[in-house]
BAKERO-892094 format. One record per residue (C-alpha): residue number from 1; residue in three letters; x, y, z. Coordinates in Angstrom, 2 decimals. Layout:
residues N
> resi_resn_xx_yy_zz
> NUM_ala_X_Y_Z
...
END
This chain:
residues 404
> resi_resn_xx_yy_zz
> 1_unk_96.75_76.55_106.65
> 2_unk_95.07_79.59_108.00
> 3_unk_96.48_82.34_111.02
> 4_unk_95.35_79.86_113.56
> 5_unk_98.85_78.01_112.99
> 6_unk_100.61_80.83_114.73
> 7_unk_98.50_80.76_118.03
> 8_unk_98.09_84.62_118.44
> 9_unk_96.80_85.49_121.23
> 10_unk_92.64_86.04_120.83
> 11_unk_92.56_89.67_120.71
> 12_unk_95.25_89.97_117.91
> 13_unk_92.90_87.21_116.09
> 14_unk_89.92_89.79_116.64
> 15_unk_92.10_92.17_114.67
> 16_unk_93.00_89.21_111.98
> 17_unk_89.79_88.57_111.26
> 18_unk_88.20_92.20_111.16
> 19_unk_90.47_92.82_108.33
> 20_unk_89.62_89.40_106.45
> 21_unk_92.24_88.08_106.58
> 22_unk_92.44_84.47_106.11
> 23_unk_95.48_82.37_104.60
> 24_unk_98.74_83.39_105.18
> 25_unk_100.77_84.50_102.36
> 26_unk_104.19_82.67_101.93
> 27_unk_106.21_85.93_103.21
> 28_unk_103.95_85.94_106.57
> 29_unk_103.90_81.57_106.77
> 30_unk_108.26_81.88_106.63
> 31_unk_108.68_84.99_108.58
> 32_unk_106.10_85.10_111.01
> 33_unk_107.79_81.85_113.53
> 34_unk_111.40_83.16_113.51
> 35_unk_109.97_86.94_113.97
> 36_unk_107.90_85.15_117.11
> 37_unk_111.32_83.20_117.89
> 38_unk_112.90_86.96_118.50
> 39_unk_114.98_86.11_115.49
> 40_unk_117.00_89.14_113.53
> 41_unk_115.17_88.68_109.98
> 42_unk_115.95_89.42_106.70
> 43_unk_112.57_89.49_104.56
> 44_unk_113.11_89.68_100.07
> 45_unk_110.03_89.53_98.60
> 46_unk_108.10_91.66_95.91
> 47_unk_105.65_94.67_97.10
> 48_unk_102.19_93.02_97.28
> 49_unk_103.20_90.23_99.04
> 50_unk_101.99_91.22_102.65
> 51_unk_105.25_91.83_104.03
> 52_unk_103.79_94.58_106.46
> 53_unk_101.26_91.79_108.39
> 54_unk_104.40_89.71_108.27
> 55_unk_106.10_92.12_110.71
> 56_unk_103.32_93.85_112.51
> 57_unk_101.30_90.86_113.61
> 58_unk_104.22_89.21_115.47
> 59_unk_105.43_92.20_117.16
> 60_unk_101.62_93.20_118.52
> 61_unk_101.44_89.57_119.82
> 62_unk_105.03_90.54_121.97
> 63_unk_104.20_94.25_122.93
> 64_unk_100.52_93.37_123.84
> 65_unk_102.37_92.07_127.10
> 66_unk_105.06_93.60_129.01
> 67_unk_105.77_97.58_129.92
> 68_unk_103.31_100.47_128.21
> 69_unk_103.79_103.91_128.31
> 70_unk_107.18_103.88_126.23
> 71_unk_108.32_103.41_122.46
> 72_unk_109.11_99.39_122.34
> 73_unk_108.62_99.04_118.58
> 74_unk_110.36_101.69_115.67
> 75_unk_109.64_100.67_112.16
> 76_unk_111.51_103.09_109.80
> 77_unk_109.81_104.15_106.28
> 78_unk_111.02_105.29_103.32
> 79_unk_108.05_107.55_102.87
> 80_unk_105.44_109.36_104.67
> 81_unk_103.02_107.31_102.58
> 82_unk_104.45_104.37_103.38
> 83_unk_104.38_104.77_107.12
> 84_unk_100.76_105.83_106.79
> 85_unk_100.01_102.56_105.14
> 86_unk_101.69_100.68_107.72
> 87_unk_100.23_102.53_110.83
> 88_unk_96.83_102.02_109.23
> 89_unk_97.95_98.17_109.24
> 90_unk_98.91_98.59_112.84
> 91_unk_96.02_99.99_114.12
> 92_unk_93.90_97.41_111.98
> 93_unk_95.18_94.36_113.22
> 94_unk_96.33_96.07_116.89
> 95_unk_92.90_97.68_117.39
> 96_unk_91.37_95.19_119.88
> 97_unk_94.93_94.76_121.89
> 98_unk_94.74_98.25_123.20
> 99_unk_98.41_99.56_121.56
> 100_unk_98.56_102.88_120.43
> 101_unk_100.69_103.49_117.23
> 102_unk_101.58_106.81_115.63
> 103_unk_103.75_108.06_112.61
> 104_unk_106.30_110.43_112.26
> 105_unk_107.81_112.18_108.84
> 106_unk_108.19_115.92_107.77
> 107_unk_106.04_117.96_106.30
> 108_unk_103.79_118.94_109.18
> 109_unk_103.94_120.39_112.27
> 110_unk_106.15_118.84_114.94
> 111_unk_104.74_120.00_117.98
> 112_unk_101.01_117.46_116.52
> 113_unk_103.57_115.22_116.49
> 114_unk_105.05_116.13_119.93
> 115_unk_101.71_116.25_121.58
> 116_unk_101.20_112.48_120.38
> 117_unk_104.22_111.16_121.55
> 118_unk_103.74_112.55_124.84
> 119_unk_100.68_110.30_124.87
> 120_unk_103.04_107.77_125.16
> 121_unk_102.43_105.29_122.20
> 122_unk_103.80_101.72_121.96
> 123_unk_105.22_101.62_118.40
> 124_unk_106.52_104.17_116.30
> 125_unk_106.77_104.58_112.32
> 126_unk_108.88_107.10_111.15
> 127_unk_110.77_108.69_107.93
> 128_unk_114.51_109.11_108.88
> 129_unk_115.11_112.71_108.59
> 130_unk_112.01_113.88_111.05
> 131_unk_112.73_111.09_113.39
> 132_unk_116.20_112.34_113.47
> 133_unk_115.10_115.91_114.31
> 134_unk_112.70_114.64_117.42
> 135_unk_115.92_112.61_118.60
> 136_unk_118.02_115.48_118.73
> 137_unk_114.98_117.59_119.95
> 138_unk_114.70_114.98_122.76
> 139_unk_111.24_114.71_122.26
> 140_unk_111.37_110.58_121.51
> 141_unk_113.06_108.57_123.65
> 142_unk_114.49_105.00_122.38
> 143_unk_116.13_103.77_125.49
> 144_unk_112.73_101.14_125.68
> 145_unk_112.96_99.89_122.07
> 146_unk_112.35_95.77_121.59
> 147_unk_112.22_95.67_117.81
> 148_unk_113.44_97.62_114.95
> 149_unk_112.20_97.27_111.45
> 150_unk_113.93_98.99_108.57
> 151_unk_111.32_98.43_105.73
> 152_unk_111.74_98.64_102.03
> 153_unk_115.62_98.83_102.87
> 154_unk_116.68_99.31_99.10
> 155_unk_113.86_102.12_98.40
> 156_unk_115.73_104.09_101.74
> 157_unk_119.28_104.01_99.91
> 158_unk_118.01_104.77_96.59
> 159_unk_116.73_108.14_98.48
> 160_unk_120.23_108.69_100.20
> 161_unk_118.95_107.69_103.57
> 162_unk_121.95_105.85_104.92
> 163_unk_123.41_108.70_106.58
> 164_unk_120.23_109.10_108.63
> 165_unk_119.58_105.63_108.94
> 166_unk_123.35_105.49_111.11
> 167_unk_122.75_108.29_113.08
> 168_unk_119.42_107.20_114.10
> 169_unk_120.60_103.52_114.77
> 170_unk_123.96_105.43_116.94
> 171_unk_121.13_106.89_119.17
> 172_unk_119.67_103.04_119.57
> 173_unk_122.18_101.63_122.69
> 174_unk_120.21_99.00_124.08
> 175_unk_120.01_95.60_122.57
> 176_unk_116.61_94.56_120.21
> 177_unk_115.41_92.67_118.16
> 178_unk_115.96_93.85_114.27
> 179_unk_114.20_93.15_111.11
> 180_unk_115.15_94.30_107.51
> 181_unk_112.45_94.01_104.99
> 182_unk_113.55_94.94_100.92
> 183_unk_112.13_93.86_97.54
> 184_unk_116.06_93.97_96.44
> 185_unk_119.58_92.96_98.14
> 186_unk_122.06_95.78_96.40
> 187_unk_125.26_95.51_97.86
> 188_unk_124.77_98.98_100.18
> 189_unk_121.79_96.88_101.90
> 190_unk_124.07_93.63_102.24
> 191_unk_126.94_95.58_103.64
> 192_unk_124.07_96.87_106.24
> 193_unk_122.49_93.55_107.34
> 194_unk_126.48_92.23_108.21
> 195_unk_126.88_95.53_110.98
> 196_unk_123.66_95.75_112.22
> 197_unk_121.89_92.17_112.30
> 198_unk_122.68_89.00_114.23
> 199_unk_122.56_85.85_113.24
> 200_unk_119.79_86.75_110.91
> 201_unk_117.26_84.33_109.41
> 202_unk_116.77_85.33_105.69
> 203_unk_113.42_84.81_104.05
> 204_unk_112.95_85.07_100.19
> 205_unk_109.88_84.90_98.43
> 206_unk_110.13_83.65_94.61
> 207_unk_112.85_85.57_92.32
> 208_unk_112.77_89.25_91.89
> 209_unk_110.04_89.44_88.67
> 210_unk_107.03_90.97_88.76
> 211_unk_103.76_89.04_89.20
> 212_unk_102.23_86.83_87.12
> 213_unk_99.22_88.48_86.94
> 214_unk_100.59_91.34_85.10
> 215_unk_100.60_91.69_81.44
> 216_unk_103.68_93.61_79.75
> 217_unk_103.05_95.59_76.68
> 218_unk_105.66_98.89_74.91
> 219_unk_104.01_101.54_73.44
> 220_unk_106.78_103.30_71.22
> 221_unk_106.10_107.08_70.68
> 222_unk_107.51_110.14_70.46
> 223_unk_108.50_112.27_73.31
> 224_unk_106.21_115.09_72.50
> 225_unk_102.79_112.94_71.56
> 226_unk_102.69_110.67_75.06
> 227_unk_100.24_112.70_76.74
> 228_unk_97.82_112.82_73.46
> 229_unk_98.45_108.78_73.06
> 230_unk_97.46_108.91_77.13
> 231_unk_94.21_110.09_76.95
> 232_unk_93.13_107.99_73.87
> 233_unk_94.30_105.04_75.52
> 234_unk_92.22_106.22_78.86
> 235_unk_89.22_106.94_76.40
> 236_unk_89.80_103.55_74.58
> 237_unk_90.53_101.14_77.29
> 238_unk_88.19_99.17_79.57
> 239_unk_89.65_100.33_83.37
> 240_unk_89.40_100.68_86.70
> 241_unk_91.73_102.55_88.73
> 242_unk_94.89_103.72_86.96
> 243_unk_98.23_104.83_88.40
> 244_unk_99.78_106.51_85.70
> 245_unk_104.12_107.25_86.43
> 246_unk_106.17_110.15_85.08
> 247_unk_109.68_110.97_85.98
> 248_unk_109.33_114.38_87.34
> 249_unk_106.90_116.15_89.79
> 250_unk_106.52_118.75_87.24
> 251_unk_105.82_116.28_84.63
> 252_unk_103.03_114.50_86.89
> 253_unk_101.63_117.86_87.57
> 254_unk_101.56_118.68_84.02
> 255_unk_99.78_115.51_82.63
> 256_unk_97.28_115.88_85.55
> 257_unk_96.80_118.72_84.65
> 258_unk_95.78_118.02_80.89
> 259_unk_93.48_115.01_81.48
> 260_unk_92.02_117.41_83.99
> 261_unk_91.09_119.45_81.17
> 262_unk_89.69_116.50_79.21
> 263_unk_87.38_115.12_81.79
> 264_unk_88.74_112.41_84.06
> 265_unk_88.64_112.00_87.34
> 266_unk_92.38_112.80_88.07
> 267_unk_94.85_113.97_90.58
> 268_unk_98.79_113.99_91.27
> 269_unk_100.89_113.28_93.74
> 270_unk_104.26_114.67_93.62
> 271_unk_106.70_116.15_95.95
> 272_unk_105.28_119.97_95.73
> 273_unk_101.97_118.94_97.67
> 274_unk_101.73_119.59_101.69
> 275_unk_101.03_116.51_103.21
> 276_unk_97.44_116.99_103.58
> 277_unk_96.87_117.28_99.51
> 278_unk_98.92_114.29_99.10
> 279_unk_96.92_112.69_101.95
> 280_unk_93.70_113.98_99.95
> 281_unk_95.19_112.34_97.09
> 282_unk_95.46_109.01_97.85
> 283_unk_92.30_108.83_99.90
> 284_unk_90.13_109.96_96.84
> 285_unk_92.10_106.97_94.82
> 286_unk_91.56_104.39_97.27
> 287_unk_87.67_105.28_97.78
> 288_unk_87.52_105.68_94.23
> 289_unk_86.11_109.19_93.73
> 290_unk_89.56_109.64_91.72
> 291_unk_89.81_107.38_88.97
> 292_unk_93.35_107.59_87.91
> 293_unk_96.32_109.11_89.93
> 294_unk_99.41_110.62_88.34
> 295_unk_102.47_110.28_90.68
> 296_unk_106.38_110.02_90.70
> 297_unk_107.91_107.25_92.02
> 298_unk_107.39_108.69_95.90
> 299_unk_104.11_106.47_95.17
> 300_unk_105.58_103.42_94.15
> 301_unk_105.59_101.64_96.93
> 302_unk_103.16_103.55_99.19
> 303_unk_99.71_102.69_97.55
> 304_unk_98.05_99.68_98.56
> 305_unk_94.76_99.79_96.59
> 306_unk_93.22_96.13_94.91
> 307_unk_91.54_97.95_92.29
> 308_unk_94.32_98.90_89.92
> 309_unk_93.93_97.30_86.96
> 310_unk_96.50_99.25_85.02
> 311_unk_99.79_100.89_85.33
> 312_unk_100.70_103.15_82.65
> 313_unk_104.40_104.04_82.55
> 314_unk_104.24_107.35_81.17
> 315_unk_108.24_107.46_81.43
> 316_unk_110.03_104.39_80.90
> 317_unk_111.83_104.17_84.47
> 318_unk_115.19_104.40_85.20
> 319_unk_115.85_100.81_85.98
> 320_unk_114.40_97.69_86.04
> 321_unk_113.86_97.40_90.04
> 322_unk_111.77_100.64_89.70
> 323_unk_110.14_98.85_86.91
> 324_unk_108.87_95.95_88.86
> 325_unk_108.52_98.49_91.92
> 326_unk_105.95_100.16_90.05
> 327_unk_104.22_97.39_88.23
> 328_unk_103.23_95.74_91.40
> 329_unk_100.80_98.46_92.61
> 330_unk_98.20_95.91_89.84
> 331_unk_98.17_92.29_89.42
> 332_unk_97.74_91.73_93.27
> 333_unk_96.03_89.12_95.24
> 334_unk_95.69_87.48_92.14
> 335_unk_94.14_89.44_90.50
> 336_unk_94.93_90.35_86.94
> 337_unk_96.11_93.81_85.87
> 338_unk_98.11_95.18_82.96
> 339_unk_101.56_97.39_82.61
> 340_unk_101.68_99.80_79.28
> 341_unk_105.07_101.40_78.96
> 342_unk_105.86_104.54_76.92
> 343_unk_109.24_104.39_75.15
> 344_unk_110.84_106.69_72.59
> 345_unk_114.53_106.02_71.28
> 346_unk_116.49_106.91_73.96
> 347_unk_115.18_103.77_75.90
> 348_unk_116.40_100.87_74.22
> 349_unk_119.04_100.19_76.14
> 350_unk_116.75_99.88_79.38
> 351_unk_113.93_97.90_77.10
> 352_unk_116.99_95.03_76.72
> 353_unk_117.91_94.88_80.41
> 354_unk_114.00_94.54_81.16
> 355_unk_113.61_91.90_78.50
> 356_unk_116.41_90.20_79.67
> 357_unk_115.14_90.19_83.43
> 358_unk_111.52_88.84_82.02
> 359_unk_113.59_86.52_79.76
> 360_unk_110.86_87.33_76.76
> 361_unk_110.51_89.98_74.48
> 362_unk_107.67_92.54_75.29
> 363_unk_105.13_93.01_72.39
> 364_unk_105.08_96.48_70.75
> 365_unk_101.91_98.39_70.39
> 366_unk_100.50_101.19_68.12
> 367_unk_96.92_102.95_68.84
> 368_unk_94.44_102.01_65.81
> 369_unk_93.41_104.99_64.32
> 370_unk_96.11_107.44_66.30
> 371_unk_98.64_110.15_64.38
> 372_unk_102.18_109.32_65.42
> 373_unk_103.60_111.19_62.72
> 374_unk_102.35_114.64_64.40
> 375_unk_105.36_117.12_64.79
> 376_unk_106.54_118.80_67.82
> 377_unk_105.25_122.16_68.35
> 378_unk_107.29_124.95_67.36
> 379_unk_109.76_125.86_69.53
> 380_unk_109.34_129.94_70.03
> 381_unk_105.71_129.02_70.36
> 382_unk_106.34_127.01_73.40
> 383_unk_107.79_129.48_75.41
> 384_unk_105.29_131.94_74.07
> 385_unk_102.49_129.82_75.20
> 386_unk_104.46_129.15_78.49
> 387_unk_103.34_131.99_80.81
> 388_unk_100.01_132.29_79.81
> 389_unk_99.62_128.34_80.82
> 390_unk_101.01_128.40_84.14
> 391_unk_98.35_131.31_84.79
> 392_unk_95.53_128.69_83.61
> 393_unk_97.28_126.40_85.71
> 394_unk_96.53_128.25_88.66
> 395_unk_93.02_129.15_87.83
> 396_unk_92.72_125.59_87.08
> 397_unk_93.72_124.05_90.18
> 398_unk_91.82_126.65_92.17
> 399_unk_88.87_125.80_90.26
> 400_unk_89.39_122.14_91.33
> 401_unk_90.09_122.72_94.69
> 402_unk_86.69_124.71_95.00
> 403_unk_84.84_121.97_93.24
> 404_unk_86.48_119.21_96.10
END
């Protein structure tokens, strides 16, 4: 079965096939014909399972006719990487039916953001809170809107986005057409689909696990030696592109940071970055000129690059959604990819609720050859030590800013 089955309309095709695609995954073959129907949908399915063409191609084959010059699609993102990701899809697959997309999130400027809008484009994707603000601003108008997607609909509570996501659907009075797209169905997301969908069609893809593609191996270590075990993994291991996960922005900063210092092709993306480093960021990982990226969770379900063919866990995360959230940046399309987890003591109890989930123990690894009975640095010599590094910090980062 191939794209033909849903009888697009030729210059959506045109779009189909300049991005290669070719077979339908099983999200787009089960969502796609009630989407086209003008069904409310509810999509569960994994990241990585091309949810986003599942969406966008059947609401470019209803906006490509009808009115222009007004806002007839909204798709609502968790975050500003994510609505990048799906614009770019938008204007890939939308490019030869003449719509104009745009996104919207803070950050930046609004009056860029103004200017666009005033060019009147057809479908809008948009973070809550800066969407809110050009609502109240009156600078968007929704009174034309068809469809509404809410994507990645557990990531957006996790955040504490259901206050905006009400107010913004209060300012939606017309009647549309809504989709709700979420790798997970917490109650909070549930409670959601029963107020704001009709009659929805619910599509799940296979059982909330990660792929089987992925390999699962612990690395248990103490707190203070992770970043040295890091880098003799990295200088060890066979890899492509790595996405390496740490629980704090400082903490991704900080590891960055040190494998700067030992050679690798690294960068971070964390929430102290303007929008145009983290754009930087993730365009010098997807082309490649940045070998392995050190990010928070913000990334977890905003990078969409092939080539990852390991995710390092540098924190064990704080649940086992996050887990499989993060994991599925490798393993995709197939192909195979591998998931090494840090864990110290105080993670057991989230090791047996993974384990349990996977429903088989996850082999434990050591390093050949590595010292895990090094001792934590002395405390007064930390905070000695402490000013002098953020200085090198700076210089540092200034250094590798020049050198970009």
């Amino acid at each position: 079965m191939n794209f033909d089955t849903f009888n697009f309309h030729p210059s959506i095709m045109a779009g189909v096939r300049a991005l290669g695609y070719s077979i339908p995954t099983p999200i787009q073959l089960q969502a796609i014909p009630p989407i086209m129907q003008e069904r409310d949908v509810i999509g569960l399915a994994q990241t990585g399972t091309g949810k986003t063409a599942a969406f966008v191609l059947p609401i470019l084959e209803r906006l490509r006719s009808g009115p222009r010059g007004c806002v007839r699609a909204l798709v609502i993102s968790p975050t500003r990487e994510l609505a990048e990701q799906t614009c770019e899809v938008i204007n890939g697959l939308g490019s030869r039916a003449g719509l104009q997309s745009i996104t919207i999130y803070g950050g930046v400027n609004m009056d860029q953001q103004i200017r666009s809008l005033h060019a009147n484009p057809d479908i809008v994707v948009a973070c809550p809170g800066r969407l809110l603000d050009h609502l109240w601003k009156g600078t968007i108008s929704l009174s034309e809107l068809e469809i509404l997607v809410i994507d990645e609909a557990d990531r957006m509570f996790d955040m504490g986005f259901l206050p905006d996501i009400r107010n913004i659907l209060a300012c939606i009075m017309n009647e549309r057409q809504t989709l709700l797209f979420s790798a997970t169905m917490p109650e909070n997301v549930r409670r959601l689909t029963r107020q704001i969908l009709h009659d929805p069609v619910t599509v799940q893809i296979g059982r909330r696990l990660p792929a089987k593609t992925v390999s699962h191996a612990l690395y248990p270590v103490q707190q203070h030696l992770k970043t040295a075990l890091l880098k003799e993994i990295l200088n060890k291991t066979k890899t492509d592109s790595v996405l390496v996960f740490t629980r704090t922005k400082h903490r991704a900063e900080r590891v960055a940071l040190q494998l700067v210092r030992s050679g690798h092709r690294v960068t971070s993306l964390q929430g102290n970055l303007s929008q145009n480093q983290r754009q930087a960021a993730l365009t010098g990982f997807r082309n490649g000129s940045i070998k392995i990226l050190v990010a928070t969770d913000i990334a977890a379900r905003g990078i969409d690059v092939l080539s990852i063919s390991h995710v390092i866990n540098y924190d064990m995360p704080e649940s086992t959604d996050d887990y499989i959230h993060r994991i599925g940046r490798t393993g995709r399309v197939d192909k195979n990819g591998d998931a090494l987890t840090f864990v110290t003591g105080a993670d057991a109890d989230k090791i047996l609720a993974l384990e349990r989930i996977l429903n088989a123990p996850l082999e434990r690894l050591t390093l050949k050859g590595f010292d895990y009975t090094k001792p934590a640095p002395d405390k007064e010599f930390r905070l000695s030590y402490r000013p002098r590094r953020q200085v090198v910090r700076k210089q540092e980062i200034g250094k590798q800013m020049a050198i970009k």
